[in-house]
KEMIFI-233610 format. One record per residue (C-alpha): residue number from 1; residue in three letters; x, y, z. Coordinates in steps of 0.25 Angstrom, whole numbers. Layout:
// KEMIFI-233610
resi; resn; px; py; pz
NUM; ALA; X; Y; Z $
...
END
This chain:
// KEMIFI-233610
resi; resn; px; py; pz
1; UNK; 0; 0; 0 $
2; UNK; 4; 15; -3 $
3; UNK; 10; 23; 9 $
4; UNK; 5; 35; 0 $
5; UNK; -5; 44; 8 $
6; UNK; -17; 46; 0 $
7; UNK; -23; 60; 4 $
8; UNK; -34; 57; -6 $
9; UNK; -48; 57; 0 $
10; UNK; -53; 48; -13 $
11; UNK; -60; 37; -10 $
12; UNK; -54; 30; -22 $
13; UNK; -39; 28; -23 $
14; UNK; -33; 42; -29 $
15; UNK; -21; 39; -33 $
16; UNK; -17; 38; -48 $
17; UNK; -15; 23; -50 $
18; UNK; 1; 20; -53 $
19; UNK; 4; 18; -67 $
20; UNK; 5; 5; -74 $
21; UNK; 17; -1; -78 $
22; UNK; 12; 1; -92 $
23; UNK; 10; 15; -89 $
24; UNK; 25; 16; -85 $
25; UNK; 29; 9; -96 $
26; UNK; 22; 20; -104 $
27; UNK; 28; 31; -96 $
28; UNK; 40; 25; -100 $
29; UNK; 38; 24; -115 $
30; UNK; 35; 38; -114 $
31; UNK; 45; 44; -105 $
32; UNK; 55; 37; -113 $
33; UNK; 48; 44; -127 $
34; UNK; 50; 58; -119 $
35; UNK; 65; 54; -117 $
36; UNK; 68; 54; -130 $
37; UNK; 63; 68; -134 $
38; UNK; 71; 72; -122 $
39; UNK; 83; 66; -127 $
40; UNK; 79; 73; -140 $
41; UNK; 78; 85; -133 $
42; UNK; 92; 84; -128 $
43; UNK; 98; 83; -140 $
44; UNK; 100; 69; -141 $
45; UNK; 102; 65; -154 $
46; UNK; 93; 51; -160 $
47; UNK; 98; 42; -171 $
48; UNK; 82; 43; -178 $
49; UNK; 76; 55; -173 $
50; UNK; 62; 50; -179 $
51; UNK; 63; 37; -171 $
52; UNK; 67; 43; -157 $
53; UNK; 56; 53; -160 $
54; UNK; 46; 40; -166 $
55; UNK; 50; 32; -153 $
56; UNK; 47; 47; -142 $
57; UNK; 34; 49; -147 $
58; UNK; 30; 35; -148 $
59; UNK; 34; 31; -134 $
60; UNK; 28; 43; -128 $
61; UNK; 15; 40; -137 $
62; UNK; 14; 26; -134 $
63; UNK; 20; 28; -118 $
64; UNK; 6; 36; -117 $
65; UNK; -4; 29; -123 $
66; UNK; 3; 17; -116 $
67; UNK; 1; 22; -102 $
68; UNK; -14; 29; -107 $
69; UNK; -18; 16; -110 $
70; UNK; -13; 8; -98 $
71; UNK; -20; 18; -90 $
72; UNK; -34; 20; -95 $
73; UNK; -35; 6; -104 $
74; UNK; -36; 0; -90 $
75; UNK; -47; 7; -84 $
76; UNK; -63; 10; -84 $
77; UNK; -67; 22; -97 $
78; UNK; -67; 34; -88 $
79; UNK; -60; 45; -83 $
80; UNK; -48; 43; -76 $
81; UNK; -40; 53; -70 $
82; UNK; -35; 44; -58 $
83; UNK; -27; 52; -48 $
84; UNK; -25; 64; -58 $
85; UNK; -23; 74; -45 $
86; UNK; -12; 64; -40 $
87; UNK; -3; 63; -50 $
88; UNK; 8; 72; -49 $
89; UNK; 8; 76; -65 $
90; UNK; -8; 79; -64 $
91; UNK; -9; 87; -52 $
92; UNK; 2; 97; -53 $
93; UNK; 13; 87; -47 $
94; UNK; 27; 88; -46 $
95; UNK; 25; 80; -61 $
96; UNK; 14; 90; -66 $
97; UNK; 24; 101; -64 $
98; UNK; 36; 95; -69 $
99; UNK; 28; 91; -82 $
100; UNK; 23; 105; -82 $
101; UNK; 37; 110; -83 $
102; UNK; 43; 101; -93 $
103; UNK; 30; 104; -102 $
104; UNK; 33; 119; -101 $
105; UNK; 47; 121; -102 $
106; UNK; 44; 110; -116 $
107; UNK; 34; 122; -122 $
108; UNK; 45; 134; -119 $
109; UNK; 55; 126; -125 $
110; UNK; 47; 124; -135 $
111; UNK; 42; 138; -138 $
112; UNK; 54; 146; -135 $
113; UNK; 67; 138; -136 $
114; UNK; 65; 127; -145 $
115; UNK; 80; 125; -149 $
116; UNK; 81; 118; -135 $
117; UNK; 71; 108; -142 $
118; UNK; 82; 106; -153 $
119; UNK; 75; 117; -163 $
120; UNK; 86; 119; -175 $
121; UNK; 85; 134; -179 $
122; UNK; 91; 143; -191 $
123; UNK; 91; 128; -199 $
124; UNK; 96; 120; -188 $
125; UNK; 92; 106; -186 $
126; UNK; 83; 103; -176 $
127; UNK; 90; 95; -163 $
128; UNK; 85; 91; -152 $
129; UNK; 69; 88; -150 $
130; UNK; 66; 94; -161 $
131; UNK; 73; 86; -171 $
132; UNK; 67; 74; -164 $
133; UNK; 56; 76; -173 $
134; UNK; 61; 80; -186 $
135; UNK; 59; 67; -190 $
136; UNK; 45; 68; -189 $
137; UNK; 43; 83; -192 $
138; UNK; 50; 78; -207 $
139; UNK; 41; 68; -209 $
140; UNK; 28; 76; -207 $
141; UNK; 34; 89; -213 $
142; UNK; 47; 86; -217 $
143; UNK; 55; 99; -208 $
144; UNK; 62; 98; -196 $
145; UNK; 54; 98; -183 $
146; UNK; 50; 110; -176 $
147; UNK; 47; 112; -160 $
148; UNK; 33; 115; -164 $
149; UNK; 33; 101; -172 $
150; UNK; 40; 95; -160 $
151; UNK; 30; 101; -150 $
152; UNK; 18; 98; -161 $
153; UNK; 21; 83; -160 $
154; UNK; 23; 82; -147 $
155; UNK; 10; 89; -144 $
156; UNK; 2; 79; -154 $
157; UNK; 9; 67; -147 $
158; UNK; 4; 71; -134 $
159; UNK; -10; 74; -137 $
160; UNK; -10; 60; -146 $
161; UNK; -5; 53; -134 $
162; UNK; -11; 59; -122 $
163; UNK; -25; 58; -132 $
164; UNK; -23; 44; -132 $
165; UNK; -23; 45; -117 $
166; UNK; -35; 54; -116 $
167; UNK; -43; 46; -126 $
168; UNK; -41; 34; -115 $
169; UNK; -43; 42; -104 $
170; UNK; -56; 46; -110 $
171; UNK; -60; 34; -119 $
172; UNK; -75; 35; -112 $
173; UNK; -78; 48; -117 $
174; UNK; -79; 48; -131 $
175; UNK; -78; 64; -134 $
176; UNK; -65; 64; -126 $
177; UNK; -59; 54; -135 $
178; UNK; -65; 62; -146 $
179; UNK; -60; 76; -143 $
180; UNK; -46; 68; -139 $
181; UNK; -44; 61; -153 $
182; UNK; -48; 75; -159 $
183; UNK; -38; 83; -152 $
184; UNK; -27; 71; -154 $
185; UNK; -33; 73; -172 $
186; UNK; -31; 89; -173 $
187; UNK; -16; 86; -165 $
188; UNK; -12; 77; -174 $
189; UNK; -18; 80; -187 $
190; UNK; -21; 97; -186 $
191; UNK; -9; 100; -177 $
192; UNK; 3; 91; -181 $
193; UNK; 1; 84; -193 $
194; UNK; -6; 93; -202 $
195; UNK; 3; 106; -202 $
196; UNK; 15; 97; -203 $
197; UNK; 8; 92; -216 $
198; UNK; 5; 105; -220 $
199; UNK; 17; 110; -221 $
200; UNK; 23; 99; -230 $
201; UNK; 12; 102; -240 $
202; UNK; 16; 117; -239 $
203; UNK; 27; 122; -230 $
204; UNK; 23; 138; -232 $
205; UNK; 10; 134; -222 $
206; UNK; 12; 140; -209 $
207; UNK; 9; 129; -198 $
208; UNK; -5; 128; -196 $
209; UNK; -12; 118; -185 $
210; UNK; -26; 117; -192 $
211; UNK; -35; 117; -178 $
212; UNK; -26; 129; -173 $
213; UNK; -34; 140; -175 $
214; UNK; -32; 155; -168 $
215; UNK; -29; 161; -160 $
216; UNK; -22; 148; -157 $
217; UNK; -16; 148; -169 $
218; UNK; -11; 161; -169 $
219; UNK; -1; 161; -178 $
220; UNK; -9; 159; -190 $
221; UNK; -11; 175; -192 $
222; UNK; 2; 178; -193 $
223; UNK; 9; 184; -204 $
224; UNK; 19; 175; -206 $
225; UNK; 6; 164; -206 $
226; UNK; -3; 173; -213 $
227; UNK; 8; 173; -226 $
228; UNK; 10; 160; -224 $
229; UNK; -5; 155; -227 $
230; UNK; -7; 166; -237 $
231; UNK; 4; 161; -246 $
232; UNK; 1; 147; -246 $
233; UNK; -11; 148; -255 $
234; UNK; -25; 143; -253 $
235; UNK; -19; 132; -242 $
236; UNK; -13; 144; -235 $
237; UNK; -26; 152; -236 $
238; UNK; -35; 141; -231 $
239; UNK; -27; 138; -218 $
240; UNK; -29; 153; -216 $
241; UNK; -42; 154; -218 $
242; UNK; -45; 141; -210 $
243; UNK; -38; 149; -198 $
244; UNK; -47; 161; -197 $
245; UNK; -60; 152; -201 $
246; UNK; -55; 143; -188 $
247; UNK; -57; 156; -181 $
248; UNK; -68; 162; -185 $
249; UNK; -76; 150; -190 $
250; UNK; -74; 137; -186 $
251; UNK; -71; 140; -173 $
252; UNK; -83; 146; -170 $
253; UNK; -92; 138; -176 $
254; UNK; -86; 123; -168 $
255; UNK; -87; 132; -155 $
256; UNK; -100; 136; -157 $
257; UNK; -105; 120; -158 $
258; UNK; -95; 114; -149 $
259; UNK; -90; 123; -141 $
260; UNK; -73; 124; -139 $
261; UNK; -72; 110; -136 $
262; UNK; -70; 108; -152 $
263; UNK; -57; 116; -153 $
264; UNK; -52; 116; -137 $
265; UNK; -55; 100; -135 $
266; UNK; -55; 92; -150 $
267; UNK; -45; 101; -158 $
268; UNK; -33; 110; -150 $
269; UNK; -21; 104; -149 $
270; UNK; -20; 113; -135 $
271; UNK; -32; 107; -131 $
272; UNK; -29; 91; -137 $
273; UNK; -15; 92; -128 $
274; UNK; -23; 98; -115 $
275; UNK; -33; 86; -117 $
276; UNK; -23; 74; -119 $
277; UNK; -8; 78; -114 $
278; UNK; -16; 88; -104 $
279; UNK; -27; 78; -99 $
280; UNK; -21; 75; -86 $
281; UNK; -20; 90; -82 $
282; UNK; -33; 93; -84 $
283; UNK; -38; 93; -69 $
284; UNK; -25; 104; -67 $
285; UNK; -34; 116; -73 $
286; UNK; -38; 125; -64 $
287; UNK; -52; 128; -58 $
288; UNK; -50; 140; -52 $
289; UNK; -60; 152; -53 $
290; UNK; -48; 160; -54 $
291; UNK; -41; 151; -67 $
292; UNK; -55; 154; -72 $
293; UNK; -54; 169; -72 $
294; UNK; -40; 168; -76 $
295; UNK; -45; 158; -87 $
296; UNK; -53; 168; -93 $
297; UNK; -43; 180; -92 $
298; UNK; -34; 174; -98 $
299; UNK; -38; 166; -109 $
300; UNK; -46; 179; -115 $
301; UNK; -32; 187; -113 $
302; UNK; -26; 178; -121 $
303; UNK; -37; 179; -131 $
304; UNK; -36; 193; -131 $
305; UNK; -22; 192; -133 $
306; UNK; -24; 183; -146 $
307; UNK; -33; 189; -152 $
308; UNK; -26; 203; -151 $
309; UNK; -11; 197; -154 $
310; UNK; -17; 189; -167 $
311; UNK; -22; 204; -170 $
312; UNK; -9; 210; -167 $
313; UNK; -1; 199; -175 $
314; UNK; -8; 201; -188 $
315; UNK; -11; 216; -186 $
316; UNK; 5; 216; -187 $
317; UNK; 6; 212; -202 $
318; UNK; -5; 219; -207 $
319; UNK; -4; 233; -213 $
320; UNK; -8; 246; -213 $
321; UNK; -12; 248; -229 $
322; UNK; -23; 242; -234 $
323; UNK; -16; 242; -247 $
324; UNK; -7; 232; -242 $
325; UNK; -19; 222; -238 $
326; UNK; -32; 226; -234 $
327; UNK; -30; 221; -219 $
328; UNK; -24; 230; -212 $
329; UNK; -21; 233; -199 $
330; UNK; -33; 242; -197 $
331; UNK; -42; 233; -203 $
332; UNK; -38; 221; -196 $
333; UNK; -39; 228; -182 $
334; UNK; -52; 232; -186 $
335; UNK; -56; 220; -190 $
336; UNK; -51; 212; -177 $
337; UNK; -58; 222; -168 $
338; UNK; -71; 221; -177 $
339; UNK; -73; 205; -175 $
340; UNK; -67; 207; -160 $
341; UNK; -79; 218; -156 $
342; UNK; -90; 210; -166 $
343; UNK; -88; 199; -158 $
344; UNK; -86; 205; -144 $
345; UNK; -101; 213; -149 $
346; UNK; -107; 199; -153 $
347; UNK; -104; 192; -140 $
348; UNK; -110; 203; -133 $
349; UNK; -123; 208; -139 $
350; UNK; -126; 191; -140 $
351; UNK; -117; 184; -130 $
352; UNK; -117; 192; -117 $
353; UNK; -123; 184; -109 $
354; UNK; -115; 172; -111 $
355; UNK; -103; 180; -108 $
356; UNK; -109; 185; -94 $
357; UNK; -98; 190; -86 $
358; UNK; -87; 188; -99 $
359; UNK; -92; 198; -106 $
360; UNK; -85; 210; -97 $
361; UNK; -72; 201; -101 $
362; UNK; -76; 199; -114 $
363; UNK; -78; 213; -116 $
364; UNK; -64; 217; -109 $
365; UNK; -57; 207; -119 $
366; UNK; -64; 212; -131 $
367; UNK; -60; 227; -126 $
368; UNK; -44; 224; -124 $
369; UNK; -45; 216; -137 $
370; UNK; -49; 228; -145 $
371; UNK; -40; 238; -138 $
372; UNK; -27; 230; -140 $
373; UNK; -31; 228; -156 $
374; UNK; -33; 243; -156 $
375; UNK; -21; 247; -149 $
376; UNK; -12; 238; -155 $
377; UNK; -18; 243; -169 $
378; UNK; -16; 259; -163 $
379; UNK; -2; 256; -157 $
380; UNK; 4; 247; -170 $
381; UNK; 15; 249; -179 $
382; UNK; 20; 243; -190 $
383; UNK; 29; 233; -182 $
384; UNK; 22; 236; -168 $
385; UNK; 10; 230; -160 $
386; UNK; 7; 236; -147 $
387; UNK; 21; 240; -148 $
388; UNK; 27; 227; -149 $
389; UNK; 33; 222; -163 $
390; UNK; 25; 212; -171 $
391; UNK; 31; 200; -173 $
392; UNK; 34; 200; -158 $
393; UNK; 19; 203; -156 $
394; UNK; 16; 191; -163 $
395; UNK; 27; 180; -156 $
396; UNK; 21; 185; -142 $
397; UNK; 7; 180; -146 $
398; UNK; 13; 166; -150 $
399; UNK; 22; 165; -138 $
400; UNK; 13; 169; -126 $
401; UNK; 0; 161; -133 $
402; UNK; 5; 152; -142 $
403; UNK; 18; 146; -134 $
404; UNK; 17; 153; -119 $
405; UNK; 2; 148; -115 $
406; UNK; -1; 139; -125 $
407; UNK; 12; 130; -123 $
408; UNK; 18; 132; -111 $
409; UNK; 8; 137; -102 $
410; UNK; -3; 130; -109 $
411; UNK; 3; 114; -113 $
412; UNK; 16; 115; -101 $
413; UNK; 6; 118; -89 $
414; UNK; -3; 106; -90 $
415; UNK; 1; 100; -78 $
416; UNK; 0; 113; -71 $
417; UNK; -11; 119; -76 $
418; UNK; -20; 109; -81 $
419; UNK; -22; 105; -97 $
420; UNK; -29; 117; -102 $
421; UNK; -22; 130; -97 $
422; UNK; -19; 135; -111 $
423; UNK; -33; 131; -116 $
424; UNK; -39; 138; -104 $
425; UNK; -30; 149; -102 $
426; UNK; -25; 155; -114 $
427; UNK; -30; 150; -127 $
428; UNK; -35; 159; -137 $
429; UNK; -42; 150; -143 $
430; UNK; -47; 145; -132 $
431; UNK; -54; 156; -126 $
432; UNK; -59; 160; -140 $
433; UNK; -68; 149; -141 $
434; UNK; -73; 147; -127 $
435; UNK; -78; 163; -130 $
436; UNK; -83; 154; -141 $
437; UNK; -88; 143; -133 $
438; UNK; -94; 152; -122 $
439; UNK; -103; 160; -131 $
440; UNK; -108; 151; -141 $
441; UNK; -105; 137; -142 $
442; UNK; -115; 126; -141 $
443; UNK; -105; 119; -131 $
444; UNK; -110; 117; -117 $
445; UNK; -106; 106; -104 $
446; UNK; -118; 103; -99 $
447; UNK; -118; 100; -84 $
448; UNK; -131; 92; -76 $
449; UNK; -128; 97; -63 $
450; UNK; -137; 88; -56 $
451; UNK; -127; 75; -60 $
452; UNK; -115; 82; -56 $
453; UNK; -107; 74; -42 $
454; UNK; -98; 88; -40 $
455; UNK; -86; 78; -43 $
456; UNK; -78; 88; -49 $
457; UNK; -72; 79; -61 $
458; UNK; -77; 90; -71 $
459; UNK; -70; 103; -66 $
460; UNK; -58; 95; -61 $
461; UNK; -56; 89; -76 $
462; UNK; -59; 103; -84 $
463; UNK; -47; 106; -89 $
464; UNK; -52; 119; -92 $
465; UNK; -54; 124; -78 $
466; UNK; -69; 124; -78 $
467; UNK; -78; 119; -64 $
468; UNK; -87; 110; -70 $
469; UNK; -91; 104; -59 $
470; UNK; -97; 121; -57 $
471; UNK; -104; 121; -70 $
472; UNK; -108; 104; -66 $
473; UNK; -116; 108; -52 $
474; UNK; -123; 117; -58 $
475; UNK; -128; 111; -70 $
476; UNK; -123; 122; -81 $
477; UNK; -119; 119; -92 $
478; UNK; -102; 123; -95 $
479; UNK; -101; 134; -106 $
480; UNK; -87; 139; -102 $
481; UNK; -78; 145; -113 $
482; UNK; -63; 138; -107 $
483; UNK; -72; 124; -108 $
484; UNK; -65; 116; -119 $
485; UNK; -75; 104; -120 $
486; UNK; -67; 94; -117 $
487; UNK; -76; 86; -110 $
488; UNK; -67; 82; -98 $
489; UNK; -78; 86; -89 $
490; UNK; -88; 78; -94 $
491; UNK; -79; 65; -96 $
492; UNK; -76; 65; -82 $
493; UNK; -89; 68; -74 $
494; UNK; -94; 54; -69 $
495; UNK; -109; 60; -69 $
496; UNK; -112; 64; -84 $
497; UNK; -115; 79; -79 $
498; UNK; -107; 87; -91 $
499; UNK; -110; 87; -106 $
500; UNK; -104; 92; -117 $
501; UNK; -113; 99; -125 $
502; UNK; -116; 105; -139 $
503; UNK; -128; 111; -138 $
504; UNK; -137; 123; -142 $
505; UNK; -133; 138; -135 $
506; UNK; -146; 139; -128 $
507; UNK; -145; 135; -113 $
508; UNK; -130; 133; -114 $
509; UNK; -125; 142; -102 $
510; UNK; -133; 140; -90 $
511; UNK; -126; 146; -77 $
512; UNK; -140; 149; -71 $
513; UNK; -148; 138; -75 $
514; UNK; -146; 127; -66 $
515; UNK; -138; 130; -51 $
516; UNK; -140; 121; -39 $
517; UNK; -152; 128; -31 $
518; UNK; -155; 137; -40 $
519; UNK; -172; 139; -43 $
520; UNK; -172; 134; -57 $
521; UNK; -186; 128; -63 $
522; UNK; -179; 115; -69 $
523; UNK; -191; 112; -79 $
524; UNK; -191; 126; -85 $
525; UNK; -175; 123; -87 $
526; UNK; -176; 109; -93 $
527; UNK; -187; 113; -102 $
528; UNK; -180; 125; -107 $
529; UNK; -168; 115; -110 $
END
């Protein structure tokens, strides 16, 4: 018997059950797969580069579907999240924390000093890991490997092999499975292979993931870009136009029928690796009323500051003549703040209420919007926006949003701050579509507040921060714009109290309808229904 002392009150025995000696033969396999890229990473030079990298991804693939397998295979369809608040890696241990760091000093190297990955520059040779996986970069493309194709491959592994896991994990719940082999689709396919195959077929094309779309994507309006499609022809004008239709149109329309979930849940790449490599740091995301507020500050900051840096970046390469090209700079400023105020007026005059309190925040954000457009447009120079050059301008949008929040707050904090910070924190696109989401999509969590036990599973579980549970015992429906849809909260209540719904707008927020003790005539409610 163990001498460990148990403070647990659990009636049921707690403690994670120790692993298998299958599953240390799989930790093995993949231990010793991680090895080799850090001897590559050391400079060690391989006799066949493509076998040493065939043979780490391999047993870092197969070392985790082995031990996925041995540890779900085994037991009843469920959930299973056995002792995840008493493992150190799961519950901000000495583990979680060590994985954080390696995790995060991994995305600054990569972002800001990729020679220590082996980056050959000025015609070098790549060395290192990088050159690892030039075998495999020639065969699909047929140049040297990049750190972005090192990181791309690495990030497609991960969400293939801890999708595997995910898929096992939740074999019982068919949309789980679904969404999970849609995420594991777009990686493969829309982020990995299709741009490596589009530039063998033309080399001019800038890198475009398909599913990317802005302000993710925010690099597709810049000049260098912009050219880049415009002198590619028909092929290069098509990808354009597919890029502001995304924005404008598609986007819009799949929101409107099924709420965010379709992009957030069943085609990011952010979100694909939050719900697979990130699954077992879901639990770590804050409940807090106060990461709430924070929450919502700063995710509409960053909005704020997309929106007016994608303004800035191709206000910068526009002129002043119209007999240069008809957009200029004074048109293009007018016509930004023309759709910015037609929307802000539309939401208003026929969504106000939905907003409720928003609206003085909305309206705050709308106001700064407009006032840094018009002073950046007052204060500009040829070379200068608010009295910062360009191209510096530019970088600084990429680097604070792009590599900063996205990759290493964002990916390298998981164990830390749970699975979604970047999606709940500070993406763009994000924040865009749960505005979307919020004011008119047909998506609701419908709750039946009279089956809910008070367990807790649903809030602990949301990786997006949300008291379920809150919305549960009451009995209203969850129309919240950071709710990506992924269904966790439904999967692992063991009562059957929350749906996933796509139905009509009518009845869809219902804060008053149905509280504990409140003098409601029940009969006028369900005939109404």
């Amino acid at each position: 018997m163990s001498n460990k002392i148990n403070h647990s009150m659990s009636l049921a025995t707690p403690d994670a059950l120790d692993i298998t000696n299958t599953q240390k033969v799989a930790l093995a396999l993949g231990i010793i797969g991680l090895f080799i890229l850090a001897l590559a990473l050391f400079n060690v030079d391989f006799p066949n580069q493509g076998l040493f990298l065939s043979l780490a991804l391999g047993l870092i693939t197969g070392g985790t579907i082995l031990y996925s397998r041995e540890a779900y295979l085994k037991k009843l369809e469920g959930i299973k999240n056995d002792g995840v608040w008493l493992k150190s890696i799961s519950s901000r241990g000495v583990w979680g924390w060590i994985v954080g760091v390696i995790l995060t000093a991994f995305y600054i190297i990569l972002y800001f000093f990729p020679k220590y990955l082996g980056l050959g520059t000025d015609g070098a040779e790549n060395t290192g890991l990088i050159s690892l996986f030039d075998p495999l970069s020639k065969l699909l493309s047929g140049r040297p490997a990049s750190q972005w194709f090192v990181y791309g491959t690495l990030y497609t592994i991960a969400i293939l092999a801890f999708g595997y896991k995910f898929i096992l994990k939740y074999r019982h719940n068919r949309y789980q499975q679904l969404r999970t082999v849609s995420v594991m689709f777009f990686q493969l396919g829309f982020a990995f292979l299709i741009p490596e195959f589009m530039y063998v077929m033309n080399s001019d094309l800038p890198y475009y993931d398909l599913k990317s779309i802005w302000p993710l994507n925010y690099y597709i309006f810049d000049e260098w870009s912009v050219k880049a499609f415009l002198s590619n022809g028909t092929i290069g004008l098509a990808l354009l136009l597919f890029g502001i239709i995304s924005i404008f149109v598609i986007t819009p329309i799949l929101t409107y029928k099924f709420g965010k979930r379709w992009y957030c849940s069943w085609v990011c790449g952010c979100g694909g690796l939050a719900e697979t490599a990130g699954d077992s740091f879901r639990q770590l995301s804050s409940k807090k009323l106060s990461a709430w507020r924070l929450e919502r500050w700063l995710i509409h900051t960053v909005l704020v500051f997309s929106v007016v840096m994608t303004t800035a970046m191709v206000y910068t390469y526009l002129g002043y003549s119209s007999n240069d090209f008809w957009l200029t700079r004074g048109v293009f400023i007018s016509l930004v703040i023309a759709f910015l105020t037609l929307i802000f007026v539309g939401v208003m005059v026929f969504k106000r209420k939905e907003l409720g309190k928003d609206a003085k925040m909305g309206a705050i954000g709308f106001f700064v919007t407009i006032a840094l457009l018009l002073i950046m447009h007052f204060t500009s120079t040829t070379d200068h926006l608010f009295f910062i050059k360009g191209g510096t301008l530019r970088s600084a949008y990429g680097l604070y949003i792009g590599s900063l929040f996205s990759g290493v707050i964002g990916t390298g904090f998981y164990p830390i701050l749970g699975s979604r910070a970047w999606c709940r924190f500070g993406c763009p696109m994000a924040a865009i579509l749960g505005f979307q989401q919020r004011l008119f999509s047909k998506f609701r969590i419908t709750t039946n507040g009279g089956q809910c036990i008070s367990c807790g599973n649903c809030s602990t579980y949301c990786e997006m921060g949300i008291d379920v549970r809150a919305y549960a015992q009451k009995g209203e429906n969850i129309v919240r714009s950071s709710c990506v849809g992924c269904g966790i909260c439904s999967a692992v209540c063991p009562r059957g109290v929350l749906k996933l719904e796509n139905d009509s707008m009518k009845g869809r927020i219902n804060p008053n309808e149905i509280l504990l003790g409140n003098d409601v005539d029940l009969m006028e409610l369900v005939n109404q229904k």
